[in-house]
HTML snippet that shows the backbone in 3Dmol.js (N, CA, C, O; Angstrom):
<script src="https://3Dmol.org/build/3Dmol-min.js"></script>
<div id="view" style="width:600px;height:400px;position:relative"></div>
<script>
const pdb = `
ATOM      1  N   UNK A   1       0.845  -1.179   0.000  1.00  0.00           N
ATOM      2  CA  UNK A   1       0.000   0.000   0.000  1.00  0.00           C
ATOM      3  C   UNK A   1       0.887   1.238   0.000  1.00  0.00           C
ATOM      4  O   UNK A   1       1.847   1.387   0.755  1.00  0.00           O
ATOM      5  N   UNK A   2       0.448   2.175  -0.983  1.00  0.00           N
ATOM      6  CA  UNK A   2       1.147   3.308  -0.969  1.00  0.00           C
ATOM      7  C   UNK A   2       0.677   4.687  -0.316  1.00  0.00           C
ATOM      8  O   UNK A   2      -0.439   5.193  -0.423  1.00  0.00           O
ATOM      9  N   UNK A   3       2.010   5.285   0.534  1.00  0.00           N
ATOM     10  CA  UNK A   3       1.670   6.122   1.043  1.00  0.00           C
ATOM     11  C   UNK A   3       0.576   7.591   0.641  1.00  0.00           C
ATOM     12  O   UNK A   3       1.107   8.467  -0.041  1.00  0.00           O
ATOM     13  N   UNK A   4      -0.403   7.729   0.929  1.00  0.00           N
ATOM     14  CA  UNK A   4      -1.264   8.651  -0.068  1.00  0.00           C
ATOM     15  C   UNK A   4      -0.351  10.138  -0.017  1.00  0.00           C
ATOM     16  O   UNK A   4       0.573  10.318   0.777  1.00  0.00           O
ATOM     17  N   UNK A   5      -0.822  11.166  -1.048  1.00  0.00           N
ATOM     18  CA  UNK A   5      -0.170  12.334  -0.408  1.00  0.00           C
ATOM     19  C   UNK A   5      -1.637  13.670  -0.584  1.00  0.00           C
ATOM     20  O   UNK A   5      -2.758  13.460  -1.045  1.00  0.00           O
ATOM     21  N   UNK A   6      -1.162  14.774  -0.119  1.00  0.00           N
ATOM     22  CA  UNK A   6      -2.181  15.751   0.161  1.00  0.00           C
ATOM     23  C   UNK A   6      -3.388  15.809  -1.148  1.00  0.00           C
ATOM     24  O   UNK A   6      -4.617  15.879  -1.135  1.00  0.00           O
ATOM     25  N   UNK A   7      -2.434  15.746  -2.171  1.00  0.00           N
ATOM     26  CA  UNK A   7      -3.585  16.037  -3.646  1.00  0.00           C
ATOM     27  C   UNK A   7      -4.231  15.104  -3.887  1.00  0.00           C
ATOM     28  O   UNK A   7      -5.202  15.355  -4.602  1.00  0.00           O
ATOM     29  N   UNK A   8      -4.087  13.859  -3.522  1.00  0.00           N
ATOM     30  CA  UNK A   8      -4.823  12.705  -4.432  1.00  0.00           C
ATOM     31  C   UNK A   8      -6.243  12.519  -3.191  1.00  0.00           C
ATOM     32  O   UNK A   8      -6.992  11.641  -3.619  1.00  0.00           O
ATOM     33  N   UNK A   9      -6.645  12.971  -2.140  1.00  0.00           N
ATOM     34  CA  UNK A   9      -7.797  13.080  -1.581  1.00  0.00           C
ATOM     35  C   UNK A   9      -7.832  14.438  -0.458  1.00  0.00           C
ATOM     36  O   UNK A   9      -6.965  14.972   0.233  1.00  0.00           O
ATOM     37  N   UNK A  10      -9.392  14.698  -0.686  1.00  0.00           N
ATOM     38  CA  UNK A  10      -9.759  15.692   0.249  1.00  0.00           C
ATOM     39  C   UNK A  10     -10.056  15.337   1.617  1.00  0.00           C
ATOM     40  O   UNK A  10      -9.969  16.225   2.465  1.00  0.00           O
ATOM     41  N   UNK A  11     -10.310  14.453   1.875  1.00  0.00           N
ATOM     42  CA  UNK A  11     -10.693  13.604   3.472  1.00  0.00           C
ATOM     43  C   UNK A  11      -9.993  12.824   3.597  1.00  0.00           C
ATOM     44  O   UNK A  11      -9.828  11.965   2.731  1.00  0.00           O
ATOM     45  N   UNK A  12      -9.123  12.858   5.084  1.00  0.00           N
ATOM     46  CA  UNK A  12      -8.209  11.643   5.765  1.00  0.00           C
ATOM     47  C   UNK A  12      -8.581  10.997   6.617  1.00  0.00           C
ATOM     48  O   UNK A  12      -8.888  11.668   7.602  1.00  0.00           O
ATOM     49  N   UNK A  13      -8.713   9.935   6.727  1.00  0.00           N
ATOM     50  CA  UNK A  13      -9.013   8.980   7.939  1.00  0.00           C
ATOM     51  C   UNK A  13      -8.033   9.135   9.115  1.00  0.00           C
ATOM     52  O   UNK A  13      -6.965   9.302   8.526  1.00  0.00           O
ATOM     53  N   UNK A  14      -7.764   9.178  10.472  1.00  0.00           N
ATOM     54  CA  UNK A  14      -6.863   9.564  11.411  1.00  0.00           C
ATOM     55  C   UNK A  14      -5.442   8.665  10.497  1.00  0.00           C
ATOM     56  O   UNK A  14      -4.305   9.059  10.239  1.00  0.00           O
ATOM     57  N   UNK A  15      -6.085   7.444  10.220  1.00  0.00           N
ATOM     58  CA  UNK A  15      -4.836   6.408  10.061  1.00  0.00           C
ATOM     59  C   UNK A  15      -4.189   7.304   9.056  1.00  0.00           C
ATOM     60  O   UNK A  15      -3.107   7.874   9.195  1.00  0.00           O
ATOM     61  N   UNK A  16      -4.845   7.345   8.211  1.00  0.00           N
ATOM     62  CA  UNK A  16      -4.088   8.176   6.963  1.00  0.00           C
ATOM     63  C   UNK A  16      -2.926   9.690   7.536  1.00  0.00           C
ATOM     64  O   UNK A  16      -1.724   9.921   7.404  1.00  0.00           O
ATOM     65  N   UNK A  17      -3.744  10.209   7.992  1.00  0.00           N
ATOM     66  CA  UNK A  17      -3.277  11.282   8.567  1.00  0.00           C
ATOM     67  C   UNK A  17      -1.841  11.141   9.491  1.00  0.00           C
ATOM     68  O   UNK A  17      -0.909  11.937   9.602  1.00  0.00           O
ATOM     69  N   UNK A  18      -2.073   9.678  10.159  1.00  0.00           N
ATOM     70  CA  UNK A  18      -1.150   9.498  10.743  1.00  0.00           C
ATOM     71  C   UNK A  18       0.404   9.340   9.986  1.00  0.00           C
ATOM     72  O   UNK A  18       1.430   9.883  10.396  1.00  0.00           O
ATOM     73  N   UNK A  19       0.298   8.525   8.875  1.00  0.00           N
ATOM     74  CA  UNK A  19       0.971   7.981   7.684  1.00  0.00           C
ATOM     75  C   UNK A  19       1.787   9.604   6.933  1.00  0.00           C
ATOM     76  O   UNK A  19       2.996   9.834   6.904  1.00  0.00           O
ATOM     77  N   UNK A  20       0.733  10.453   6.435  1.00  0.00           N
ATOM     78  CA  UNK A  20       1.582  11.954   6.143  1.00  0.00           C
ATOM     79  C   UNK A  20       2.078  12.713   7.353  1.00  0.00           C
ATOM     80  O   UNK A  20       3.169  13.276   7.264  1.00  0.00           O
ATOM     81  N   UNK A  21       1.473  12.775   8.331  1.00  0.00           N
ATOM     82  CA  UNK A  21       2.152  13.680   9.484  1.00  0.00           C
ATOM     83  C   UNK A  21       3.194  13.035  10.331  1.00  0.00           C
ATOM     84  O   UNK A  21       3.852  13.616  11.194  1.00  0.00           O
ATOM     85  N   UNK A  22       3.293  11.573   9.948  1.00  0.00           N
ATOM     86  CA  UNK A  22       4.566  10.925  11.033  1.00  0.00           C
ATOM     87  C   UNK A  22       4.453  10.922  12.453  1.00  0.00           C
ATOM     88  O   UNK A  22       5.314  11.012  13.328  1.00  0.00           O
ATOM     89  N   UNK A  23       3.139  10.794  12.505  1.00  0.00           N
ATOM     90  CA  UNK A  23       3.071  10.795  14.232  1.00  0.00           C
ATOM     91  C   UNK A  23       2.070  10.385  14.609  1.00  0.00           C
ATOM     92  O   UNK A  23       1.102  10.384  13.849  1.00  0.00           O
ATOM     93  N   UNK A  24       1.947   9.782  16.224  1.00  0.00           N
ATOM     94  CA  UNK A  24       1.375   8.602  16.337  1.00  0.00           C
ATOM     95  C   UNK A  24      -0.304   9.417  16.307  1.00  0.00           C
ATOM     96  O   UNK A  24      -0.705  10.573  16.173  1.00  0.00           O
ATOM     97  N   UNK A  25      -1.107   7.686  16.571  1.00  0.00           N
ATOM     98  CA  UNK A  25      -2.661   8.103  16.974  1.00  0.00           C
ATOM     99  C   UNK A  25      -2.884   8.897  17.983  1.00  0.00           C
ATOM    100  O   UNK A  25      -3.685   9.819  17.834  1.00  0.00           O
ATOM    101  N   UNK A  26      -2.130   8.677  19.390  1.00  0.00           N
ATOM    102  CA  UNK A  26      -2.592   9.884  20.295  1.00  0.00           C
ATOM    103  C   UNK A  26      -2.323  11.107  20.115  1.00  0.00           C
ATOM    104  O   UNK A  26      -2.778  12.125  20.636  1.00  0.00           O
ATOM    105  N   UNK A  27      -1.418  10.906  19.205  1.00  0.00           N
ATOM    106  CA  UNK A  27      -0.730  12.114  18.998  1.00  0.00           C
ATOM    107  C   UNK A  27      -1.777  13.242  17.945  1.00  0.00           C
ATOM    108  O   UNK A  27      -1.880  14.429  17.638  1.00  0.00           O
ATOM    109  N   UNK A  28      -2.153  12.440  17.795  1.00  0.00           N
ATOM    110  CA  UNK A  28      -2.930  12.909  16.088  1.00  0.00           C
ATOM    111  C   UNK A  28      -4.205  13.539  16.830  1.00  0.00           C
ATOM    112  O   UNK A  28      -4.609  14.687  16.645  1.00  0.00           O
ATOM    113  N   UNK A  29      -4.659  12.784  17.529  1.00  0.00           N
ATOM    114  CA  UNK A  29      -6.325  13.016  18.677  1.00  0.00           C
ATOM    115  C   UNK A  29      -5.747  14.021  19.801  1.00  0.00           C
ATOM    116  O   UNK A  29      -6.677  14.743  20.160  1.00  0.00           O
ATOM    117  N   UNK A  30      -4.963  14.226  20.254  1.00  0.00           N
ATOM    118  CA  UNK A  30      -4.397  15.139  21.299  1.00  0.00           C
ATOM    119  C   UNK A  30      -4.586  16.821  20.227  1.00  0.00           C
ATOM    120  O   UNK A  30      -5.295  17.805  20.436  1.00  0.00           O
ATOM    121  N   UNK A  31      -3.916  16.611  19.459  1.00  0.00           N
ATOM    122  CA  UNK A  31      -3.577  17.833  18.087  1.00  0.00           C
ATOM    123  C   UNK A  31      -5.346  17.851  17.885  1.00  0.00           C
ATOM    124  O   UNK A  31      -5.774  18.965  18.189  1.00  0.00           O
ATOM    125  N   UNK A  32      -6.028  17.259  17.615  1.00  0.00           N
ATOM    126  CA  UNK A  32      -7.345  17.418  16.861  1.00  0.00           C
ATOM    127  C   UNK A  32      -8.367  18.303  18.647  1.00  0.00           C
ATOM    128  O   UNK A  32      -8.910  19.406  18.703  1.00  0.00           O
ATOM    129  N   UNK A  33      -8.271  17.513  19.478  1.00  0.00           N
ATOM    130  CA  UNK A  33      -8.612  17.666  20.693  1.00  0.00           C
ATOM    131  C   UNK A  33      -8.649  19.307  21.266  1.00  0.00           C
ATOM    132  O   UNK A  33      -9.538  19.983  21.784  1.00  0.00           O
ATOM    133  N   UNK A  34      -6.949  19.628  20.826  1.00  0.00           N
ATOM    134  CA  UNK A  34      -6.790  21.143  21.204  1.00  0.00           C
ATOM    135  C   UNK A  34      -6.773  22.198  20.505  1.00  0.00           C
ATOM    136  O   UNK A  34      -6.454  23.354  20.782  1.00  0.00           O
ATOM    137  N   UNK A  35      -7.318  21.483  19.123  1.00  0.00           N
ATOM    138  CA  UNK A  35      -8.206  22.255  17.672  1.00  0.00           C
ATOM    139  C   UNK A  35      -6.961  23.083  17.195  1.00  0.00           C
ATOM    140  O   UNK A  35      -6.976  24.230  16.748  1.00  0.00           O
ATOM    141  N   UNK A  36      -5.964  22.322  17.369  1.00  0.00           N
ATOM    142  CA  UNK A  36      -4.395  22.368  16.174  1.00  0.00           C
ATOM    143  C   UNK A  36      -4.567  22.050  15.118  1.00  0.00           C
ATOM    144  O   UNK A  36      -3.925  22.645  14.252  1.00  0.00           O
ATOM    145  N   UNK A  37      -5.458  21.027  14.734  1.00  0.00           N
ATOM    146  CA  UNK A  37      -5.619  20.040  13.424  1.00  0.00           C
ATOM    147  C   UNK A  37      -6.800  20.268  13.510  1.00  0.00           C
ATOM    148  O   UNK A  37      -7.428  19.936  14.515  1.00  0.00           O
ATOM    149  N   UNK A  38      -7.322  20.838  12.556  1.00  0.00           N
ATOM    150  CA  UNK A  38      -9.097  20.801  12.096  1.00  0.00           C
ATOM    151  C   UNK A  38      -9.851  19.546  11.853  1.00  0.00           C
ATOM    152  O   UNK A  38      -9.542  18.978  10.806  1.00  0.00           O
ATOM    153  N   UNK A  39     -10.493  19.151  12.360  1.00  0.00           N
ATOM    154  CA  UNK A  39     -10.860  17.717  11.828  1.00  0.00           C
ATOM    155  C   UNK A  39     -12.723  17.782  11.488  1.00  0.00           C
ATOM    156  O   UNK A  39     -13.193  18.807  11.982  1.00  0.00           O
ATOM    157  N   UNK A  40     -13.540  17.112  10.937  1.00  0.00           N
ATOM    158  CA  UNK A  40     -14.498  17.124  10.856  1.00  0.00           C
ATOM    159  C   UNK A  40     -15.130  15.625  11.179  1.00  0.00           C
ATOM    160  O   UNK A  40     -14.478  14.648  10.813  1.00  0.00           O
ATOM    161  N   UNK A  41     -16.192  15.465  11.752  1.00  0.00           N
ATOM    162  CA  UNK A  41     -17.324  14.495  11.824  1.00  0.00           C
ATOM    163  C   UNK A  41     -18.089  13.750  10.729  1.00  0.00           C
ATOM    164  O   UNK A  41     -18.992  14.514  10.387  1.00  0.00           O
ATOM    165  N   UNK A  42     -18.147  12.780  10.118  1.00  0.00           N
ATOM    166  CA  UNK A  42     -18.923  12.120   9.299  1.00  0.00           C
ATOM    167  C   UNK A  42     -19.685  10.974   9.977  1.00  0.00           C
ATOM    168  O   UNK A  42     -19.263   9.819   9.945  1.00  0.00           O
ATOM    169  N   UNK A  43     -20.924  11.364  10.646  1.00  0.00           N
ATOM    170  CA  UNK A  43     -21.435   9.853  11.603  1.00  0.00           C
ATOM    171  C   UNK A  43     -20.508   9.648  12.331  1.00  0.00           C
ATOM    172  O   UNK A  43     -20.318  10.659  13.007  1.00  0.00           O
ATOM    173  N   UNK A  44     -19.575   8.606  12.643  1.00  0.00           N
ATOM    174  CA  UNK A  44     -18.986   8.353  13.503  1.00  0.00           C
ATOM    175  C   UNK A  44     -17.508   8.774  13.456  1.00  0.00           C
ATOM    176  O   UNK A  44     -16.838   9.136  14.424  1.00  0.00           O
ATOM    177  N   UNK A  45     -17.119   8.674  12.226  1.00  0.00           N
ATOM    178  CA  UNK A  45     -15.534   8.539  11.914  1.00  0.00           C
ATOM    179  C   UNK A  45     -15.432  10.061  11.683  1.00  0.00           C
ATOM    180  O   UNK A  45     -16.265  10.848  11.234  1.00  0.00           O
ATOM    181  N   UNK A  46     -13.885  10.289  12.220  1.00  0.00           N
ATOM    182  CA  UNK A  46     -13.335  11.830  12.365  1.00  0.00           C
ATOM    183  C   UNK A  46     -12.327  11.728  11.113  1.00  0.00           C
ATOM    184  O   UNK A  46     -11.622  10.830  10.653  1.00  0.00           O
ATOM    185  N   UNK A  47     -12.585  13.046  10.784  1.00  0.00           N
ATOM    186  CA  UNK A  47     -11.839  12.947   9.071  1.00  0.00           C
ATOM    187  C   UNK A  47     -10.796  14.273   9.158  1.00  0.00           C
ATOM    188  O   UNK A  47     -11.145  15.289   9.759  1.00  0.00           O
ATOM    189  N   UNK A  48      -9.899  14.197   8.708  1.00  0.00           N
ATOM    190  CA  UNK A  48      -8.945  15.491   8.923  1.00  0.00           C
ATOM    191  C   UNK A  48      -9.041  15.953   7.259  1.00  0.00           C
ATOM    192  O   UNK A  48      -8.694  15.273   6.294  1.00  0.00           O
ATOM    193  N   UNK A  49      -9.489  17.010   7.257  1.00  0.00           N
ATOM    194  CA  UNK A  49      -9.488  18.054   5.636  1.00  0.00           C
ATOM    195  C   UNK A  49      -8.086  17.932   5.199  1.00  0.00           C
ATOM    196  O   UNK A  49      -7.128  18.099   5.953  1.00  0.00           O
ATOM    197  N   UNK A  50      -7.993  17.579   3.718  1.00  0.00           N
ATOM    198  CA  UNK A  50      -6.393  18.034   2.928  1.00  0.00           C
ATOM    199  C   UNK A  50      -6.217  19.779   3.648  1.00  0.00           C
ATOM    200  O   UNK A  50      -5.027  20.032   3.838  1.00  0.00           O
ATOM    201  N   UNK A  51      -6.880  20.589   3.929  1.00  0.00           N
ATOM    202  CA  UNK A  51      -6.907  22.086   3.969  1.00  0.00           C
ATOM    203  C   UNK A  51      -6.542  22.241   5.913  1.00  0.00           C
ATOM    204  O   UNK A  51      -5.980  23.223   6.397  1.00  0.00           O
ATOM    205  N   UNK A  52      -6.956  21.201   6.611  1.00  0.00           N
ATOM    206  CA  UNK A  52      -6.766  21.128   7.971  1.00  0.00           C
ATOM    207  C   UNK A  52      -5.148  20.738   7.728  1.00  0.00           C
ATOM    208  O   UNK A  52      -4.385  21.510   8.308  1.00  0.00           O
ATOM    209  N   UNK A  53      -4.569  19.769   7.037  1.00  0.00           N
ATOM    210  CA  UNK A  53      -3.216  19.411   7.604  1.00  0.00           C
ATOM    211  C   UNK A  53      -2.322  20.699   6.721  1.00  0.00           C
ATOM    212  O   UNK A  53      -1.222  20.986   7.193  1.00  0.00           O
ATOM    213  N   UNK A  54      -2.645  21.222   5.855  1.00  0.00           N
ATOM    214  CA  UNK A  54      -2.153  22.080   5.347  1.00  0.00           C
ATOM    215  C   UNK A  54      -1.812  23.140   6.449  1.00  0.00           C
ATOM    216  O   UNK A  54      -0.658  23.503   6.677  1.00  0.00           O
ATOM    217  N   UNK A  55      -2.873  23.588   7.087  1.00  0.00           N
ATOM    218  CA  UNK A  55      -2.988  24.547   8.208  1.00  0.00           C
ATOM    219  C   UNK A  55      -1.865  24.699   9.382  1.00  0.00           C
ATOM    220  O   UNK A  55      -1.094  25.532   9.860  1.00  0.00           O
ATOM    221  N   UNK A  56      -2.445  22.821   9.584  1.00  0.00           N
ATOM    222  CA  UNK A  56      -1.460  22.485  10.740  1.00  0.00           C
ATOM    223  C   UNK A  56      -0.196  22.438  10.021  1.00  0.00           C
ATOM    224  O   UNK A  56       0.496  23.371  10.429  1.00  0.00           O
ATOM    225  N   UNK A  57       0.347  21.833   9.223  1.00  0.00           N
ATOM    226  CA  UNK A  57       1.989  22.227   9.109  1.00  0.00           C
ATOM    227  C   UNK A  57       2.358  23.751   8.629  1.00  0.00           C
ATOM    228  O   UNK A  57       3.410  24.317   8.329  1.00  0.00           O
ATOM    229  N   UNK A  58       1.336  24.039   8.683  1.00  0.00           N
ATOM    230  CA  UNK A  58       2.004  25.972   8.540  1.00  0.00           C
ATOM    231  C   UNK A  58       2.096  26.424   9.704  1.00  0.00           C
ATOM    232  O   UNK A  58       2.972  27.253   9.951  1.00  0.00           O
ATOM    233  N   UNK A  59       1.061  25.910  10.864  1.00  0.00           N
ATOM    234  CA  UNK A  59       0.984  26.302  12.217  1.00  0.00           C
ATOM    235  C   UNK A  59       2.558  25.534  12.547  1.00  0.00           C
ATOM    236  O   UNK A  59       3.263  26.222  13.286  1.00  0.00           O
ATOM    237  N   UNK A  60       2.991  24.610  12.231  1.00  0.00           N
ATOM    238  CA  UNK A  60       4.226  23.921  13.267  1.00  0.00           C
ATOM    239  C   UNK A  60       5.673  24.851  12.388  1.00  0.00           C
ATOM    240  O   UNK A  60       6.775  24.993  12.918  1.00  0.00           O
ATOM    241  N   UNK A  61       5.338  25.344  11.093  1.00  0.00           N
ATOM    242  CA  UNK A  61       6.203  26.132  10.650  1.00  0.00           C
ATOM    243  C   UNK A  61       6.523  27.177  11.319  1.00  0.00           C
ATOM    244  O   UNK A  61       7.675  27.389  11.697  1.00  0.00           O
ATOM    245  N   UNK A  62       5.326  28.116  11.589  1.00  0.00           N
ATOM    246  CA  UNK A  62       5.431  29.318  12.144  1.00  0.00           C
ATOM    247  C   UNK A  62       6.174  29.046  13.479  1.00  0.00           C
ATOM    248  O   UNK A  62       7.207  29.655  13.759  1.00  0.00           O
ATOM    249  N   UNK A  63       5.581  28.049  14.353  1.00  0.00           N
ATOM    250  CA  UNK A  63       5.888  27.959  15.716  1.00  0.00           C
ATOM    251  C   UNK A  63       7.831  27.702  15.887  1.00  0.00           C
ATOM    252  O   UNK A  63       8.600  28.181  16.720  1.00  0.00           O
ATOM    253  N   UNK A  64       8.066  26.876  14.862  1.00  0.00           N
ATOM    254  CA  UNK A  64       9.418  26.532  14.581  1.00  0.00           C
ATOM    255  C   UNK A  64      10.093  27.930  14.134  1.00  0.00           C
ATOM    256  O   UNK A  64      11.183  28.181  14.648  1.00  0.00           O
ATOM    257  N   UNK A  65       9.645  28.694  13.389  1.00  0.00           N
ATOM    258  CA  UNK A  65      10.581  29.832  12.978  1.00  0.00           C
ATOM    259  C   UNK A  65      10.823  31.398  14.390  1.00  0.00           C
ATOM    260  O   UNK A  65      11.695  32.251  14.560  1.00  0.00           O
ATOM    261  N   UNK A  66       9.182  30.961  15.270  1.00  0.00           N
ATOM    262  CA  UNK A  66       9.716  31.547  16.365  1.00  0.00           C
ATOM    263  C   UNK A  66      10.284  31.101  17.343  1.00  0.00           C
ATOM    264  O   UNK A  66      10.690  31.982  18.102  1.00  0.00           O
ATOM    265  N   UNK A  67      10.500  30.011  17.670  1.00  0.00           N
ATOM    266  CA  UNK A  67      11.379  29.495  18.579  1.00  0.00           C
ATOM    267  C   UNK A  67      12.790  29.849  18.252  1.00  0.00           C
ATOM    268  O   UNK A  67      13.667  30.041  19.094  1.00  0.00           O
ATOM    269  N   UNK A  68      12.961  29.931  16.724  1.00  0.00           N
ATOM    270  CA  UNK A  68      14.451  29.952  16.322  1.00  0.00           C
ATOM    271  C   UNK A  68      15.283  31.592  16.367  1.00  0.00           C
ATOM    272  O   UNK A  68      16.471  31.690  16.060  1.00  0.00           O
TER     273      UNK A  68
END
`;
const viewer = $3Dmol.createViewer("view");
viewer.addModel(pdb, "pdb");
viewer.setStyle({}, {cartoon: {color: "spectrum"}});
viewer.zoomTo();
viewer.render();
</script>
């Protein structure tokens, strides 16, 4: 199975999400939890937007360029 990347879908499953962002499930639900990562509701399953992880790695950019 190949790793998906941002363009080829608009909705991520956590797993997926987990797979492009490199970091674990709690990790992923902790980030979604403290509304770092935008995520949305479909019935049961939580879906992270191509436009949410976009967000979030601009948010961990910014945070990285002020620390530095």
């Amino acid at each position: 199975m190949s790793t998906p990347t941002i363009d080829d879908t608009q909705l991520y499953r956590v797993t997926d999400a987990m797979r492009l962002l490199r970091m674990s499930r709690s990790l992923i639900y902790d980030q979604i939890r403290t509304g770092r990562l935008p995520s949305v509701k479909q019935g049961r399953a939580r879906l992270i937007t191509a436009n949410g992880i976009r967000v979030y790695i601009a948010l961990l950019e910014k945070e990285a360029e002020e620390a530095a």
